[in-house]
N, C-alpha and C positions, 0 to 999 in steps of 0.2 A: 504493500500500500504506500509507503514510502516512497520508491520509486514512480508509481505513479503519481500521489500528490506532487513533488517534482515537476513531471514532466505535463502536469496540468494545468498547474502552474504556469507555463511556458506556453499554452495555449494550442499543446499536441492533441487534438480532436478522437483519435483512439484512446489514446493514454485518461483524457477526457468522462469519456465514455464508459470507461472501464472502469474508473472509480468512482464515480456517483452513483451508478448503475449496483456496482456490489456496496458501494458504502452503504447508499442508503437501506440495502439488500440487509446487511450486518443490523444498522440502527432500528430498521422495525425487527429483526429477530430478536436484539435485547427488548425492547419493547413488549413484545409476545413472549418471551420469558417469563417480565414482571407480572405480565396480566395473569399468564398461569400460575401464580404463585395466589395471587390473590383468590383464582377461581377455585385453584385446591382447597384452599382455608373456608372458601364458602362451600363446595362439594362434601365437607369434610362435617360441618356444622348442620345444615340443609335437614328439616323434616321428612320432607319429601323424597320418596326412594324414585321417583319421575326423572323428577328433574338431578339427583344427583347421578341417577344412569346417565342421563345429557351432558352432566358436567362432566364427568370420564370418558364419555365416548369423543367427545371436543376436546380434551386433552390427550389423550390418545393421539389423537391427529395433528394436532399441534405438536406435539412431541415428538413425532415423526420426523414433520416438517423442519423439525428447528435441529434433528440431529446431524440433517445435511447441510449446516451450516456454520454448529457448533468448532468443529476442524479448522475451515476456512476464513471463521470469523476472528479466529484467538487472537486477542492483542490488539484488535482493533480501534483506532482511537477516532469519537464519535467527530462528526461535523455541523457548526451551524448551517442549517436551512440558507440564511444569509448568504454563507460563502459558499453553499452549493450551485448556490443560485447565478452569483457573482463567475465560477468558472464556467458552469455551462453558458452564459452569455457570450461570455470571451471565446470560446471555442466555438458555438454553432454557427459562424461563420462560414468557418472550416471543415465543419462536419460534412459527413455526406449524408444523402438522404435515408438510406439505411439505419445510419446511425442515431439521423432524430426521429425516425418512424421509433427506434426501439424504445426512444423514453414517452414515446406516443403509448405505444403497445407494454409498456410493462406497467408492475403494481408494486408496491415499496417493497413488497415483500422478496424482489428478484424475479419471480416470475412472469410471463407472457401471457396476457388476457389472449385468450385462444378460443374462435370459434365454439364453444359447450356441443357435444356430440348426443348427450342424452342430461336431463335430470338427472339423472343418477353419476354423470361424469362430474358435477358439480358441488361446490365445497364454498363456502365462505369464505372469501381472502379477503386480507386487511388493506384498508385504502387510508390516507392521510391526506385530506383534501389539501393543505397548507403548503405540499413541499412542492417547491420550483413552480408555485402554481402560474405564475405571471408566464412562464416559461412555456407552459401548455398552454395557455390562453394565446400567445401569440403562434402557436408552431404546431400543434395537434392538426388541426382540419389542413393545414400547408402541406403540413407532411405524409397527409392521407394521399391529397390530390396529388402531391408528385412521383409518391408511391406506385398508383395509378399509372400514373405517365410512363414512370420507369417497368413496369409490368411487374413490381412485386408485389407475389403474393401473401405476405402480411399483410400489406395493405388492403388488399381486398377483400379479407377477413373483416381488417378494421372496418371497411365500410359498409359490409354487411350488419355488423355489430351497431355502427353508427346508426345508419337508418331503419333499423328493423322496426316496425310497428305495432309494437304488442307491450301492454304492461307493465311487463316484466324485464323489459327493457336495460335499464340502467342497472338495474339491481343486481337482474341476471348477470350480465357479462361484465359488470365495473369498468367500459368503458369511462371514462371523465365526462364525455361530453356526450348527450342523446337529442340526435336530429329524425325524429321517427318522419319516413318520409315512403309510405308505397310504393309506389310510383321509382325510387333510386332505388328501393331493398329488390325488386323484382329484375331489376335491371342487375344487379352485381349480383345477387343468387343464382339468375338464368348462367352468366357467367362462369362462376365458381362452378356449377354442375359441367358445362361444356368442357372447361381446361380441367378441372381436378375427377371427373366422373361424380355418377348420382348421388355417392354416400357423402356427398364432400360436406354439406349444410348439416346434416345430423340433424337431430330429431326435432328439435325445436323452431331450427329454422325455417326446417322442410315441412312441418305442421303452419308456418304462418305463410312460406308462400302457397302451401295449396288453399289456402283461405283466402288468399287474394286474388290468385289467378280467376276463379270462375265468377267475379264480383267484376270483372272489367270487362269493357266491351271491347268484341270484337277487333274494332279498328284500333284500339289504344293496345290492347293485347298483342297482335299482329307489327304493330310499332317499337315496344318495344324490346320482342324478340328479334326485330331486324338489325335494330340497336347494339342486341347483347349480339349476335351476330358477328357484324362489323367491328366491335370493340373485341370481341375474342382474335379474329382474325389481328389485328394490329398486334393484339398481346402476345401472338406465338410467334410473329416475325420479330418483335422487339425482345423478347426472351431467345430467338437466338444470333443474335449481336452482342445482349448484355444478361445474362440468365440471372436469375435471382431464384434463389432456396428458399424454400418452407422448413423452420424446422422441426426434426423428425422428433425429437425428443419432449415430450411436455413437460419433463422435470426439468430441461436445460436452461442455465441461469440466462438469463438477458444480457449481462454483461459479458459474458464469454461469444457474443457474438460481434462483439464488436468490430471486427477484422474483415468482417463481409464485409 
């Protein structure tokens, strides 16, 4: 970490990347430490044999979580919000678009907000509305769009997640920002199926576009399958000039991708 604060310091946009990315990675896992310390004492106290099964089955998983980080976190020494904030500025300059889609797509905890494949794939992750938020506010939707443009596929994820139309929206996927928009979600989900095949949306997705498709008429329908069409096509010519990876692992930290 040394080494990279260094070379963050100096406004190296991987170097950048890779420590805010796992720092802040570190600082919510002590964070989830302390909570589980606290939840123990109440699981522990608790009348209720309900809710204390809840409190150990949520610590359990917590626990899990946090022992894949315990190793890589030792010794780490926390950073203000302030000067998180202060390098990523100085560097996204120089970042590439990869690099700010990743602090688009990830959640403090290190992880990758990823497409959700069923209910049952899904877990409560921790969000911290406050860190680098000015930084999202300015670079989230920029770095969808030029995602898009560049044909990678996180972002297209992102934008499925973005515009999806349903309730559950924000909650479900902890995107930061919820632009429910039909009419966009049917257009990147048509997609997503064509380049990735039919399982690509999972269950939740693929339950709200077929709710939508038979709700539009004809000519709007027709429109913007020609749409996902023409943009598919662009996307597999421009993936092979400059490819861009999806990655395979859902455990994989965010910050170890920074290299793409």
């Amino acid at each position: 970490m040394d080494d990279l604060l260094t070379r963050a310091e100096a406004g190296e946009p991987e170097a950048t990347c890779r420590l805010l990315l796992d720092l802040g990675a570190c600082m919510e896992n002590e964070n989830t430490r302390q909570r589980r310390e606290m939840l123990t004492q109440r699981a522990a106290s608790t009348q209720s044999d309900f809710q204390r099964e809840r409190m150990i089955d949520f610590l359990a998983v917590s626990q899990e979580a946090s022992d894949r980080w315990n190793t890589f976190c030792a010794g780490t020494k926390p950073m203000t919000f302030a000067d998180m904030e202060r390098l990523l500025f100085q560097a996204a300059p120089r970042m590439s678009n990869r690099q700010r889609l990743l602090f688009t797509m990830s959640l403090e905890d290190g992880s990758l907000i990823r497409l959700p494949r069923s209910m049952q794939d899904y877990q409560p992750r921790p969000t911290n509305d406050g860190i680098i938020s000015q930084f999202h506010a300015d670079n989230d939707l920029e770095a969808l769009e030029q995602g898009i443009a560049e044909a990678d596929p996180l972002a297209l994820e992102g934008k499925i997640l973005l515009h999806i139309p349903t309730g559950i929206g924000k909650k479900m996927f902890d995107l930061r920002e919820a632009l429910p928009d039909p009419y966009k979600f049917t257009g990147y989900a048509l997609m997503m199926q064509q380049l990735y095949g039919p399982d690509a949306l999972g269950e939740i997705a693929t339950k709200a576009l077929d709710s939508i498709l038979p709700a539009l008429d004809p000519t709007t329908r027709e429109s913007l399958q020609q749409q996902a069409d023409t943009e598919v096509a662009r996307w597999r010519e421009t993936s092979i000039a400059n490819p861009k990876s999806m990655p395979d692992n859902r455990e994989q930290r965010s910050g170890s991708l920074c290299a793409d």
